[in-house]
N, C-alpha and C positions, 0 to 999 in steps of 0.2 A: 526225632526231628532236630536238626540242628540248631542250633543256638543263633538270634536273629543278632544281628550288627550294624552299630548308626556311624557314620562319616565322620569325625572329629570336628570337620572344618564349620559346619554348622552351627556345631554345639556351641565354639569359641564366637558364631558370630551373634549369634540368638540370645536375648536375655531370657528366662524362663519368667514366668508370667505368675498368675497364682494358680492357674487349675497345672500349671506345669510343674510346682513345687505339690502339689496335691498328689497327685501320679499321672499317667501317660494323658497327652492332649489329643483333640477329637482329628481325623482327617481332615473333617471342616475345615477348623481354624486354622492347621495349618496349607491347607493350599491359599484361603485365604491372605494369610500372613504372605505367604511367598507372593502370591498377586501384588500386593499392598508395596514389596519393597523391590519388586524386579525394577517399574520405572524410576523409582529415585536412583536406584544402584547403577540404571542405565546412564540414566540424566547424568551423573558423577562420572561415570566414565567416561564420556563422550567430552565433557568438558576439561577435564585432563589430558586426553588424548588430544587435542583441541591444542590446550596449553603447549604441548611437548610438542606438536607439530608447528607450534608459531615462532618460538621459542631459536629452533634451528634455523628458522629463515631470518629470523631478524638476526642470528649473529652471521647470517651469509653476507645478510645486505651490508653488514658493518665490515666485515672481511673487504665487501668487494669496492666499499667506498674507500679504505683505506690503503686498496691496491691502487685505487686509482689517483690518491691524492699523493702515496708514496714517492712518484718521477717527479710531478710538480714542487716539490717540498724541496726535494734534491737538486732540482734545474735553480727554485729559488737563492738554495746554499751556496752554490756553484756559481752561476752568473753573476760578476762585481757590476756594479751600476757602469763601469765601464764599456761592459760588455752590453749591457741593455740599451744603453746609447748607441751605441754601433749596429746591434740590431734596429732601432727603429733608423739609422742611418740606412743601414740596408734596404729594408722596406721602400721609404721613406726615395730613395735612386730608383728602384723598382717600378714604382707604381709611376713617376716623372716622366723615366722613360716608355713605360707602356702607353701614358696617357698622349702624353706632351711627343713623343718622336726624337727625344733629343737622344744623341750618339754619344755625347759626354756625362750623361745620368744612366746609361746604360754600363759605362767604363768604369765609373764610378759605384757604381751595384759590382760588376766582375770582381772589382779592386777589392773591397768589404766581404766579399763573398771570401773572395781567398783566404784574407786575414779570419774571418773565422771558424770556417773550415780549419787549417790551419793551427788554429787555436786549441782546438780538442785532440791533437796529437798529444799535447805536454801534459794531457791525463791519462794517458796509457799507465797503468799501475806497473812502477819500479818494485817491487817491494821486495823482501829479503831482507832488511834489519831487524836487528836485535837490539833494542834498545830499552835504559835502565835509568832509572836516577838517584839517588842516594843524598839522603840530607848529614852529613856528618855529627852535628848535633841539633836533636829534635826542639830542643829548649833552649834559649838562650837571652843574655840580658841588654837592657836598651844599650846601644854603642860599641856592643860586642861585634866578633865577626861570623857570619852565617853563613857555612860555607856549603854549594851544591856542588856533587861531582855526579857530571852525567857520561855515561859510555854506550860507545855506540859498534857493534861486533855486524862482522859479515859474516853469516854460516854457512856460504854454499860454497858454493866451489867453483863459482863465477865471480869473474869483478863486478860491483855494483858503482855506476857511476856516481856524481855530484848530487845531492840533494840540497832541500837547505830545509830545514825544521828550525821551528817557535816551541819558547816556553814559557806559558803565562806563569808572572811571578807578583803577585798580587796585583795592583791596577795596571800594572805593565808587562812587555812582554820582551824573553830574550829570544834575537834572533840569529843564527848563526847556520852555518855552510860544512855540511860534511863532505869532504873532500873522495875522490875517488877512492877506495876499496877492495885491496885486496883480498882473495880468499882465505878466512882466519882472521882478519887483520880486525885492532880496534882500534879506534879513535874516541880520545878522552876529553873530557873538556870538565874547566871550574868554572865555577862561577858565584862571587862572591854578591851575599843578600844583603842588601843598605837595610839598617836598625836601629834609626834616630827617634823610631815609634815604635810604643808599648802594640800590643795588640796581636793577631794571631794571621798568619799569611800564609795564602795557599800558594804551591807549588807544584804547577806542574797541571794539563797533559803534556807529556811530550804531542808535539805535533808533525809529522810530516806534511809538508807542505808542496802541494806542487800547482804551478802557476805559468802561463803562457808571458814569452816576452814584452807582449803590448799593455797585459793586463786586463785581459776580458774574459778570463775564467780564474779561479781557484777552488782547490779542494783539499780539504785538511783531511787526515786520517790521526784518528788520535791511539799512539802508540806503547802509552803508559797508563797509570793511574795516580790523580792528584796526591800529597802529601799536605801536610800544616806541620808549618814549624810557629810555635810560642814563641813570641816576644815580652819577656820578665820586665817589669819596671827596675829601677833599680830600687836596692835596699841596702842597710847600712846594719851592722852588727852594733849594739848597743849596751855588749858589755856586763858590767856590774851595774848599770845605773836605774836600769828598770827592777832590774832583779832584788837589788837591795828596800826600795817601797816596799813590793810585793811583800817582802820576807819581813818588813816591820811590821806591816797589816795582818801578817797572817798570825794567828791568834789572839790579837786583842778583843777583850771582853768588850759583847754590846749589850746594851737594855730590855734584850728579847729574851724571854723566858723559857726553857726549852725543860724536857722529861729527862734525856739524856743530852751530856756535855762535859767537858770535863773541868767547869769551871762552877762548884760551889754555891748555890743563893740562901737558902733555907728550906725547914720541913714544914710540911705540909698535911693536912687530915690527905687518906689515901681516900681516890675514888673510883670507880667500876671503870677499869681500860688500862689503870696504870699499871706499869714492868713492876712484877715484885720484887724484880732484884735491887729494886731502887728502895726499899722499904727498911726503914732504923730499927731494927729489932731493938735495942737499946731505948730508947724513947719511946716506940711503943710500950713495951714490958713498964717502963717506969708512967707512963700516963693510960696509958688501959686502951688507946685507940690505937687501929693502922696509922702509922706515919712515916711517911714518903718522901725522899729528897728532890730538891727543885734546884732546877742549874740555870747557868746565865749563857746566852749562844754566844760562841766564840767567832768572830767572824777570819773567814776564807778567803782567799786572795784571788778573786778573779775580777778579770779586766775586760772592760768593753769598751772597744774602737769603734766612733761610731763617725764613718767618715760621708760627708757632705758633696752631693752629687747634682749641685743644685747649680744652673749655669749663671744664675747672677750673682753667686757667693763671688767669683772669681774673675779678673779684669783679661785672663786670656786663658788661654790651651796650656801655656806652661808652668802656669801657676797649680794648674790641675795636676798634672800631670806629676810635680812636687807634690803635693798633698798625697798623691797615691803613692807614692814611694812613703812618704813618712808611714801612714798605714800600714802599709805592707807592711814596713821593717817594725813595728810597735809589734804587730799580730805573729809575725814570726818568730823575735824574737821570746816571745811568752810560750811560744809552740813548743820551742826545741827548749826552753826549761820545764815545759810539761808543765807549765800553769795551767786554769781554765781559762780559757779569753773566746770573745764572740768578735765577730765581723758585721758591722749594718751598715746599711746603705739606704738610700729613700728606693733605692729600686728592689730590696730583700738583703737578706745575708747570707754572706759567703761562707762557706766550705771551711773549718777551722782543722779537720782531721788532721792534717799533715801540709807542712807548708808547698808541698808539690802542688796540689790540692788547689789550696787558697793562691797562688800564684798562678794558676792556668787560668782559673776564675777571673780573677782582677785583669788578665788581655783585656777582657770584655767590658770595663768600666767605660763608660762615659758619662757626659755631664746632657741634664736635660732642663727644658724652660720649663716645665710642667710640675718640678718636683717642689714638696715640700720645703717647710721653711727648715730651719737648724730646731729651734726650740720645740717645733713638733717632733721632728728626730728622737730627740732628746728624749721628749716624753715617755714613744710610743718603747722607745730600749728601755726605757727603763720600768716598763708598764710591763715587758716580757721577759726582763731579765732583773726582776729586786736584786737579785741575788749579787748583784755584780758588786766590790768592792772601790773601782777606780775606775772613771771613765772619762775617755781621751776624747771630745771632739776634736777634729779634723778637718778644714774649712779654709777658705779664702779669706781675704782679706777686705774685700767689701763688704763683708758681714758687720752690720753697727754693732755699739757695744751693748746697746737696750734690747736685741735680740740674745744676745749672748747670756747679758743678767735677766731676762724671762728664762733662758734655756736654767739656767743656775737653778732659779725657780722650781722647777719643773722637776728636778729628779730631787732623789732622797737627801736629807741632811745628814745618813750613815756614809752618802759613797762620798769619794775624794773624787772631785770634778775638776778637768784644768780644759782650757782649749789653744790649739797649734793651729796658728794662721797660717797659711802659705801667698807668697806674693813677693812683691817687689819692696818691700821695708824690711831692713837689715833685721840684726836680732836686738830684740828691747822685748820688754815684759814692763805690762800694765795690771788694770785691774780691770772687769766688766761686771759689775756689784760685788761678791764675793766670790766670784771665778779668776781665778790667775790667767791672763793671757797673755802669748807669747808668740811676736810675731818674730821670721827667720823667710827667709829669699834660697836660702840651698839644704839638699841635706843633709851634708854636712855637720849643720848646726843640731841636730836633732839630740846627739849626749848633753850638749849644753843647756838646752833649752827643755829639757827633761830638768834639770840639775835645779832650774831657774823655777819651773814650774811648782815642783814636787819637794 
């Protein structure tokens, strides 16, 4: 008698039961059992099937509404309110003359009719350019020159007549006329980018443009892809004059007691956690206990700029505007001596990795009503950063002095605190409780007024 054989597919869908794990189950039960689950297994089918057959219609109907709103969307792109005008002009003689019988509203419909019939000649697609554009330097600093070189190549082997293409260049746009085209031939053009502002500028689609002489259609085709070019604030090299604090702070003994350091305090009973390399054999042996040497922290030289983003610090745009270059050139200059230094802001902190980095970042500064005061600044940097050594605020000059002596308040009596006004009073150095402050209009003044500070 052959050996009997059951279906896998079952097995994997059945849980066995207890007379199942017992040995074999009755016929009973399981036709039962099969009774029991055909209609739910159907019910689940059916509703799936269901699913998947609704599924395809609803993304037809979304197909077929978007074929149909596709020419409407197009005609809106296309038609200038010029042109919409002239259409309801059209109509508008139309309907005159059918109603009314006049000869001169019929003349007048012919006439419109013409012009925009007519009109949709000048979108017959020319096309057959090759066109590029190239930003010669991607980065560059306020009042530098930013220069575009855009090229424009015929590939066929027909002449391409006169076009004329746009190229948006941040809120504006350049417009210019390429001229007839020969087979091979390119036409080159520059165009130099105005950079009296910090911030980051797009450039560029190229546009072809093509447009009916009355101006009742246009249609752009965009033949490029945008580019950003960085706008750098300016900054200023500052030499030996940061550099030299740094280096006097950097290892002066503080009051903080540390396990390891390389500055001496006394010994100590040892207790469960400490380095045993730190352990006086010599004083043990002569007093009979572990004893452990204890150091004093040497403090580190790092710096936190913490510049002030607040728009009632500052009496305009370019008082701001000063103040981020002072920043910048503090936080750079600490970068490329491979100090530690942080960036705050009220809005977060910038990027210190590398001054590439922190320069793309700062495009992006602006000043807001909303932002905190200076003294909170103050706080909150130095509530994230004890660690900091010297800390630069950076600030306008409407900031009172009783903000400034609250900010003093606020951070440790280990860091060296100064604060750099920016604005319109020359350079002078005051005091704002025990904060040095120092007001300066360019900057210019920034080695001095460091010197003045510090």
């Amino acid at each position: 008698m052959p050996p009997r054989t059951t279906s896998p597919t079952p097995a994997r869908q059945a849980r066995p039961g207890p007379a199942g794990r017992a040995g074999a189950s009755s016929p009973k039960s399981s036709a039962a059992s099969a009774s029991a689950v055909s209609p739910a297994s159907a019910a689940s089918s059916a509703s799936a099937s269901a699913a998947l057959t609704a599924r395809p219609a609803r993304s037809r109907l979304i197909d077929a509404v978007a074929a149909v709103l596709r020419p409407l969307r197009w005609l809106l792109h296309t038609i200038t309110p010029i042109g919409w005008g002239c259409l309801v002009l059209l109509v508008a003689c139309g309907l005159t003359g059918a109603v009314m019988g006049w000869q001169e509203a019929w003349s007048a419909a012919i006439v419109v009719g013409i012009v925009v019939v007519s009109a949709w000649l000048w979108l017959v697609p020319r096309g057959g350019y090759s066109v590029s554009h190239n930003l010669l330097e991607p980065r560059v600093t306020v009042g530098d020159h930013a220069l575009i070189r855009l090229t424009v190549t015929n590939p066929r082997p027909r002449p391409l007549l006169p076009s004329r293409m746009e190229m948006p260049v941040g809120p504006g746009r350049a417009v210019f006329v390429v001229p007839t085209l020969t087979p091979r031939a390119v036409h080159e053009r520059g165009f130099v980018l105005p950079t009296q502002r910090r911030g980051i500028v797009t450039v560029g689609p190229v546009l072809a443009v093509q447009r009916d002489p009355v101006g009742l259609l246009q249609r752009e085709r965009s033949l490029t892809t945008p580019q950003h070019i960085h706008i750098h604030p300016r900054t200023l090299r500052l030499g030996t004059v940061l550099h030299g604090v740094l280096r006097d702070i950097e290892g002066a003994v503080t009051q903080d007691l540390s396990s390891s350091d390389v500055a001496f305090h006394a010994l100590r009973d040892y207790v469960p956690g400490d380095d045993r390399r730190n352990v006086h054999w010599r004083t043990t042996a002569r007093t009979g206990r572990l004893m452990v040497r204890q150091f004093e922290e040497t403090r580190r030289s790092s710096l936190l700029v913490l510049l002030s983003t607040r728009q009632d610090d500052y009496a305009g745009e370019e008082d701001f505007e000063t103040a981020v270059s002072i920043a910048c050139s503090l936080t750079m200059d600490a970068i490329q001596d491979g100090r530690e230094v942080r960036f705050i802001t009220q809005i977060g902190a910038l990027p210190t990795s590398s001054s590439l980095r922190m320069l793309d970042t700062s495009c992006l500064l602006s000043t807001g009503e909303d932002d905190v005061s200076c003294d909170l600044l103050v706080r909150h940097a130095c509530t994230a950063h004890p660690e900091a050594s010297i800390v630069v605020l950076v600030t306008g000059q409407q900031v009172d002095r009783a903000t400034l002596a609250r900010a003093r308040g606020l951070a440790p009596l280990s860091m060296v605190a100064v604060t750099l006004r920016a604005g319109q009073q020359g350079l002078s150095r005051h005091h704002a409780g025990t904060m040095p402050v120092v007001d300066m209009d360019r900057l210019e003044q920034l080695p001095t007024a460091l010197r003045r500070a510090l």
